[in-house]
N, C-alpha and C positions, 0 to 999 in steps of 0.2 A: 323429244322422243329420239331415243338411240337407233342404230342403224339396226340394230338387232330388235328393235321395238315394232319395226316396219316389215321385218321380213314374216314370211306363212310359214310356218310351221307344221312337219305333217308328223301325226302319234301313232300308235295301235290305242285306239280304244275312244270313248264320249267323256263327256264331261267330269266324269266322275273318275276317271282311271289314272292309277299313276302318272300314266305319260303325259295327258291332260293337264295334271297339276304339276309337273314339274316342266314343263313349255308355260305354263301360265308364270311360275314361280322366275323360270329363266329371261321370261320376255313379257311382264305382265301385259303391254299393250301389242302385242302380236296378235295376226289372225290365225289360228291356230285347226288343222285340217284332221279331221277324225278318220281313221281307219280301220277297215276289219281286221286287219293283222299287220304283223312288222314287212310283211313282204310288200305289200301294198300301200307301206308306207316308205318303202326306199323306191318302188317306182314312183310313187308322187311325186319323188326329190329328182328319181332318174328325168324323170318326164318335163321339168322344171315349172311342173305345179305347185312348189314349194323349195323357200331357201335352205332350210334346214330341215333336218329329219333328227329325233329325238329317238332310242336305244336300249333299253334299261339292258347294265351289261352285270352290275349286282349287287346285290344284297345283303346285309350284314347280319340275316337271318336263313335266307334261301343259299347264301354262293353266290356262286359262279353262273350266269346266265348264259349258258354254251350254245345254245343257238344264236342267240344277237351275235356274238363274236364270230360265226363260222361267217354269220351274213355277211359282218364286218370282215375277213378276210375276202370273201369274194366282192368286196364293192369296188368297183373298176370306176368309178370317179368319186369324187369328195375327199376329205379329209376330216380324219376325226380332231377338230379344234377346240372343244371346250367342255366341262363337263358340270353336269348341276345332280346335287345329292338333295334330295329329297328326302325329310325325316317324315316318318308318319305314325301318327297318335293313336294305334289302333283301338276301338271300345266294342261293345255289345251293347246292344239297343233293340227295341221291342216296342210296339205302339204301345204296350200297355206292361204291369210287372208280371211276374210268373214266371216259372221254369220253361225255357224253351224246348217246342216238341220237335223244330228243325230247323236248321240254321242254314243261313244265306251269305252269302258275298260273291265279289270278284273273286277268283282264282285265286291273286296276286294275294289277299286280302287272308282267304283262309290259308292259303301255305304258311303264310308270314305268323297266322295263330295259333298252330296247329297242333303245338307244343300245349298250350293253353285249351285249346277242346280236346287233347286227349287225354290231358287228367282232371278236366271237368264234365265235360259232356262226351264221354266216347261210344255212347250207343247213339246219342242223336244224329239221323239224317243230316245233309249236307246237300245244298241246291247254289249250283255255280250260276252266277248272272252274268248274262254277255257283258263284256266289256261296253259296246257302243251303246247297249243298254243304260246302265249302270245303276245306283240306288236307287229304287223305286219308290214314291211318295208314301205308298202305303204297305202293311203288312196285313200277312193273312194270319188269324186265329192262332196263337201258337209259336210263330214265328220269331225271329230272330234275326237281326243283321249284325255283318260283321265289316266296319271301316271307317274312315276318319274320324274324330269325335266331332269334328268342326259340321263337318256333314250330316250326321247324324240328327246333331241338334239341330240343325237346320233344318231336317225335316219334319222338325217336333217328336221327334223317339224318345224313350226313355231309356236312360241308359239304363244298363245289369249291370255292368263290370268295363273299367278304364284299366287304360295301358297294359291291355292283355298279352301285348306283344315286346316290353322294353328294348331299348336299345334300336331301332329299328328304322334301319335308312336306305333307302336305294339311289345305288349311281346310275346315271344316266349320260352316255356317250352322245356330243353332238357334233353331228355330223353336216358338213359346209363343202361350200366348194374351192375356196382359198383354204393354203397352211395358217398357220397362226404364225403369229411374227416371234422371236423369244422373249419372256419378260423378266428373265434372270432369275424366276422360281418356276420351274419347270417340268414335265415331262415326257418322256417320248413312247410310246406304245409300237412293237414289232411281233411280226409274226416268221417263222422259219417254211421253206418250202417243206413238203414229208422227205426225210432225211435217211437215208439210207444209216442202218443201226449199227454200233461200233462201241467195244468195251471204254469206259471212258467218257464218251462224244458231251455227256451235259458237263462232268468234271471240269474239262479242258475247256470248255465254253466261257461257264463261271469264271474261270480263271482271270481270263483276259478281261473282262469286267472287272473284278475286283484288282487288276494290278494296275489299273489305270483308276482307279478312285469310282468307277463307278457305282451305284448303290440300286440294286433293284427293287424296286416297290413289289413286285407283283411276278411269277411265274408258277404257268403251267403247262403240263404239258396235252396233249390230245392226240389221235389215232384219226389220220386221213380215210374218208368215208371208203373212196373211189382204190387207193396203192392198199390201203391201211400201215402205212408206214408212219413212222411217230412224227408230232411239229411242236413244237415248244412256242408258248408263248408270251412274252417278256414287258414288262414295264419298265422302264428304268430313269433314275432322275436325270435333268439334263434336256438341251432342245437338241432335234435331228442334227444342228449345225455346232454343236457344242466340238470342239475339237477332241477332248478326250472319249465321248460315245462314237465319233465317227471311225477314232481311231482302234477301238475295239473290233466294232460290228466290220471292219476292211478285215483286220487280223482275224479275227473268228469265220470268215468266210473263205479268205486266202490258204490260211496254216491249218484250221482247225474240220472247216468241215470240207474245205477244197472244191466248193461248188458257187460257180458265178452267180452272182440273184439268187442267191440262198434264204437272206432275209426282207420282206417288205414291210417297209415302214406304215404304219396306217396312220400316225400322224402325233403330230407334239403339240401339247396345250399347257396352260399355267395349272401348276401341280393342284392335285385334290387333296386334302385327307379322308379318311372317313374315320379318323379319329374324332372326337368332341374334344375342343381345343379350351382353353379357359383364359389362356395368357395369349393377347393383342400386339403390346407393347412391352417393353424390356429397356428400365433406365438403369442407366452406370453411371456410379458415385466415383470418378475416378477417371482418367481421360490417357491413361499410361500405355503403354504397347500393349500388357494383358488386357488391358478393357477394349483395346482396338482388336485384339484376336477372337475375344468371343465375340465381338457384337458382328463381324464379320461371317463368322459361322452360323450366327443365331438370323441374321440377314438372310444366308441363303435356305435357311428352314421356313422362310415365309413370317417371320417375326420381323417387327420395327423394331429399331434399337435408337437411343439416346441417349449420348455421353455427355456426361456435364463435369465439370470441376471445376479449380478456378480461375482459370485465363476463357473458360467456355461462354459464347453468348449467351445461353439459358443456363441457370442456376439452379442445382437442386431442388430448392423450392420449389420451385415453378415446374420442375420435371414429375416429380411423385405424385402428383395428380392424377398427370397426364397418363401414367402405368398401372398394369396388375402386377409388376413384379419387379422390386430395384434388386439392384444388384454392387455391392461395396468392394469395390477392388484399388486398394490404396494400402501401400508400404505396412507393413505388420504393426511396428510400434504407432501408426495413426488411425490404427483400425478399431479401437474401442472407442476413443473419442469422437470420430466421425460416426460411430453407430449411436452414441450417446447425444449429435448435435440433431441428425435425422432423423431417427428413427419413431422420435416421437410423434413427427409428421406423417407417417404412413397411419391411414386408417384400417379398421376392420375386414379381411376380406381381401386387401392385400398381400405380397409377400415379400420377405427378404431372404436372399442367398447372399451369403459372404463369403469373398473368394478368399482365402488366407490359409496361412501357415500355420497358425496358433490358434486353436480349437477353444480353450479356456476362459478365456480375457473376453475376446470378444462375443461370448454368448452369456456368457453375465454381462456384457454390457447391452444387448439386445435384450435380455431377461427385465433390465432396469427400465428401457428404455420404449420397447415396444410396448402395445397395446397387447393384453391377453389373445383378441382374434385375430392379429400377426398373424401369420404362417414366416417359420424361421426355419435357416435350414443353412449347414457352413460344407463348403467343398473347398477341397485342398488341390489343386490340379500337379499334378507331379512331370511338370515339363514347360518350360521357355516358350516367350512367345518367336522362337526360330524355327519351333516344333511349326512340320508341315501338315500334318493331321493328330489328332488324339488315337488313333486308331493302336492299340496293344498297348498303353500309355497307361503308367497308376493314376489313381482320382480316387481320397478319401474320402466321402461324405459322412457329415455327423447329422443325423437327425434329431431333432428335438420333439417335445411332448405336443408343439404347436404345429410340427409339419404337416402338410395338406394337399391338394391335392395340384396346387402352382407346383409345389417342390419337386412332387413326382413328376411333373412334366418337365421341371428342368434335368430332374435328374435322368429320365428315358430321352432326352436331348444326347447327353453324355454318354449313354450308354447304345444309343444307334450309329454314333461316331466310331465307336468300339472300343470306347477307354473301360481300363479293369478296375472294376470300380469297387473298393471296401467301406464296408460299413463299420463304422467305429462307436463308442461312446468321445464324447469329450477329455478326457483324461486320459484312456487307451491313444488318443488320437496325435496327442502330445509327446506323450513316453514313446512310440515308433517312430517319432519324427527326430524326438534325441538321437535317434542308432542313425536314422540314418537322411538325418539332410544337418542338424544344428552338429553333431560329432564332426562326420567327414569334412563340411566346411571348417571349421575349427581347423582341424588337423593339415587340410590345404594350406589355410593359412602359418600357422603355425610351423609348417614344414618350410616355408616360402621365405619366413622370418628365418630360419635355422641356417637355410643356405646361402641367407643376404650379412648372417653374424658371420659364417665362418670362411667371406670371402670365396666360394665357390661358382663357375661358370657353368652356366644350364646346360651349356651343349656339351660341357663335359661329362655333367651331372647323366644327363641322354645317355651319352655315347657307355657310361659306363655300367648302366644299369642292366637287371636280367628281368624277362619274361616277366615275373610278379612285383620286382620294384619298378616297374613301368606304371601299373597299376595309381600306384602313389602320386607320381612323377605327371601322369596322366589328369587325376584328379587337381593337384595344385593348377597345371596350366589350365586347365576349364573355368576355375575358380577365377582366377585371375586375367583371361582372356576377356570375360565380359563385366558386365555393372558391378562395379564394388559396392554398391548399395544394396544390391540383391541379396550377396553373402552378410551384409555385416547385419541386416535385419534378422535373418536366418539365427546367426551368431547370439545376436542380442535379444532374441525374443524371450518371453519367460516363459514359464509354464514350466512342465517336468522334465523336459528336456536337458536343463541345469543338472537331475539328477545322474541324467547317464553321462553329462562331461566331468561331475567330479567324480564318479564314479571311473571313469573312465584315467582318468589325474591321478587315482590312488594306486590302481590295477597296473599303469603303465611306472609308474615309481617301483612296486612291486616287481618286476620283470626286471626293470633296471637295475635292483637292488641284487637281483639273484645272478644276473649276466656278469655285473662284476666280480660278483664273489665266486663266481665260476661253474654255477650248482647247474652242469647240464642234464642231470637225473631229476630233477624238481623242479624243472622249466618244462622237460618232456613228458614228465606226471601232470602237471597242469596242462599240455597240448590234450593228452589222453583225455583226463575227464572232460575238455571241452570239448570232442568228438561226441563224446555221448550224449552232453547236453545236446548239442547243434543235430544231432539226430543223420541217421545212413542216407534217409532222402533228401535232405537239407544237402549234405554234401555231396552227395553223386548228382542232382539235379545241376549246382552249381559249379561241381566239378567240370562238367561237359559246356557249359557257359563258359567258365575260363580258356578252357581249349580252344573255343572260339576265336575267343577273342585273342589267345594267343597268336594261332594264325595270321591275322588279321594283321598284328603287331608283328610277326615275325615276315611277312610277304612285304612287308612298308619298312621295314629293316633292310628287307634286300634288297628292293627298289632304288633304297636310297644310296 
């Protein structure tokens, strides 16, 4: 028995009431203390007639439960350390069949349905049952109840009508008298004193959140009973002692709203979702820097992750079992044959993402290889694993006829990170990767070879370039700064990307051919029509981009 199995537990309500079932849910062998209300259930806890006090704070049908949180700002000891969601099955039941002539439940019970009695039964009466009441064994003539189906049937009802309430979970805040320790999937819950009001004052707040990585789960704001001045109240991932939330919540108190004890913390527990999650585990066929960078991320999203290849103690084999979701991240040209050796090992109902370059090859070779109930699905991540966050970072995804609903969860992974993410077909997918990752690499290289024939020194080559052949000059040393493997996969992939480098081979012989012969009226007739093509927003958006970056180049020129 856990220590939390031994401690008393105090609820609003009897046996039957949410808070009941989710202290039974949280600590099935606790004794658990019934209350007439949530006030009387934090004096329980005041009183230390109880280790824990349980909160419902809300609802994924109801909201926001604005009184627990007010209680929860004023509780002067405890700490809110852990939290238990509670799904509930709501049905209609009746001792006997028939239309009912008036319907019963907890509160809790009919709010939660109420969507559902009012475009079935909107004239029928409504009879609220005390909470410490709660279901009663029998019905009267007529009647109708409304709450767990588990319950129901337990009391021998018949049901009318199941999951009249879908989707339908309530969280519940539990409240201790220790912090929680951090567990490295996190979060922390604050609240603001009432805040004297200022144009700006949430703006500038967010700010400093978001420039320090932090991610809020959760923010609202509320009107102080007693000033009526505004308080904002904040969720955000991360534990109280996380260095980058401490160094927010110091600067958002110091600079921004200039007031000492501005925020109090009510406490950090290991993160909730109240999303429905599907994927547990997360195996990588590939063991490279990229598979160490997402498994890293997908780590701190509360995912297991497992890398296998082939110097790895566990083997593929033995990994895809173990997962709802592999994931293939290995050199471009070895990416259809490793979909082609695995893939037939994934059963029905699992999934695969394949991280790559080349959209083509390898989804025909998943096409071949997989089982029709696959779930298939390719991302193309448009950034190194030097990249410090995905955050404004491109990411292709190609979906397939198989995609489901693993995919969509990786892919709202990638898209909470804040990568901009395009949806392609396969072939689209390819042809945009020719412009612009298989060309420019080419042309890096290609330039690199040019100035290694014709005996030229880089720092000359530097020294003597302007503003836009920097550009060039820029691209080459990137290329060549890191893995030459990276580029020459890039280089060497297939697909239609081939089309735009000889396309590109033909165009630039053409140029060549006009610049000797001197034709500067038919080299400037070709810039012209390529304006039109490339379009006025195309160029002014990237007009004011270069400028940038001119800057940038131009201030590290002076430096130097």
């Amino acid at each position: 028995m856990s220590d939390a199995d031994k401690t008393k537990i105090a609820v609003h309500g009897g046996p039957d009431s949410p808070g009941w079932l989710a202290a039974s849910a949280f600590a099935p062998g606790a004794e658990i203390i019934a209350c007439a209300g949530q006030a009387e259930a934090l004096a329980a806890f005041a009183a230390g007639q109880a280790g824990l006090v349980l909160l419902p704070v809300y609802n994924t049908r109801e909201g926001a439960f604005q009184p627990s949180l007010r209680r929860l700002e004023r509780l002067e000891q405890g700490y809110w350390r852990d939290n238990v969601v509670l799904p509930l099955n709501l049905a209609m039941a009746a001792a006997e069949g028939g239309s009912p002539e008036m319907i019963s439940g907890l509160s809790h019970y009919l709010r939660q349905a109420e969507g559902f009695l009012a475009e079935n039964f909107p004239a029928a009466p409504r009879r609220f049952l005390p909470e410490e009441t709660g279901i009663p064994e029998r019905l009267e003539k007529g009647e109708a109840i409304i709450g767990p189906e588990e319950l129901l049937l337990a009391r021998g009802f018949t049901l009318l009508h199941r999951d009249i309430a879908p989707f339908n979970r309530t969280r519940f805040a539990v409240i201790g008298r220790e912090p929680a320790a951090p567990t490295g999937y996190d979060a922390t819950v604050m609240v603001t004193a009432p805040l004297m009001d200022r144009v700006g004052l949430l703006h500038d707040t967010l700010g400093e959140f978001s420039r320090r990585g932090v991610n809020l789960l959760d923010i609202r704001s509320d009107t102080d009973l007693a000033t009526q001045r505004l308080r904002f109240y904040f969720e955000a991932e991360g534990h109280r002692d996380d260095p980058g939330l401490k160094e927010a919540l110091t600067s958002i108190e110091e600079r921004i709203l200039k007031e000492p004890g501005a925020f109090r913390i009510l406490g950090s527990f290991p993160r909730v979702d109240m999303r429905r999650r599907l994927i547990r585990k997360i195996g990588f066929i590939g063991t490279g820097d990229m598979s160490r960078w997402f498994a890293d991320r997908l780590e701190g999203e509360g995912y297991r992750t497992i890398l296998t290849g082939r110097t790895s103690e566990i083997r593929p084999e033995e990994m895809i079992p173990q997962v709802e979701l592999v994931c293939v991240c290995v050199p471009i040209s070895k990416t259809p044959e490793t979909i082609r050796r695995f893939g037939p090992l994934l059963s029905p109902g699992q999934g695969l993402v394949i991280l790559a370059g080349e959209a083509a090859g390898p989804l025909a070779a998943a096409r071949e290889a997989c089982a029709p109930e696959v779930e298939v699905m390719l991302v193309h991540n448009l950034w190194g694993p030097a990249a410090r966050s995905m955050k404004d970072k491109n990411a292709t995804v190609v979906r397939t006829a198989s995609s489901g609903p693993l995919c969509r969860e990786f892919e709202a992974f990638l898209h909470k990170h804040g990568a901009n993410i395009s949806v392609d077909p396969p072939e689209a997918h390819d042809l945009f990767m020719g412009f612009c990752q298989k060309l420019p690499s080419a042309m890096a290289v290609a330039l690199a070879m040019t100035v290694s024939s014709k005996a030229v020194n880089g720092e000359d080559l530097e020294n003597h370039a302007t503003l836009t052949s920097m550009y060039a000059i820029l691209s080459m040393a990137r290329a060549h700064a890191q893995n030459p493997r990276t580029y020459a996969e890039i280089i060497a992939s297939p697909g239609r990307g081939n089309e735009v480098m000889r396309a590109f081979a033909e165009n630039l012989a053409r140029v060549l051919e006009l610049g000797e012969a001197g034709n500067v009226a038919e080299i400037a007739g070709i810039i012209e029509a390529n304006r039109d093509i490339l379009g006025a927003g195309f160029l002014e958006r990237n007009m004011k981009t270069a400028l940038k970056v001119d800057e940038i180049i131009g201030n590290r020129t002076d430096e130097s």
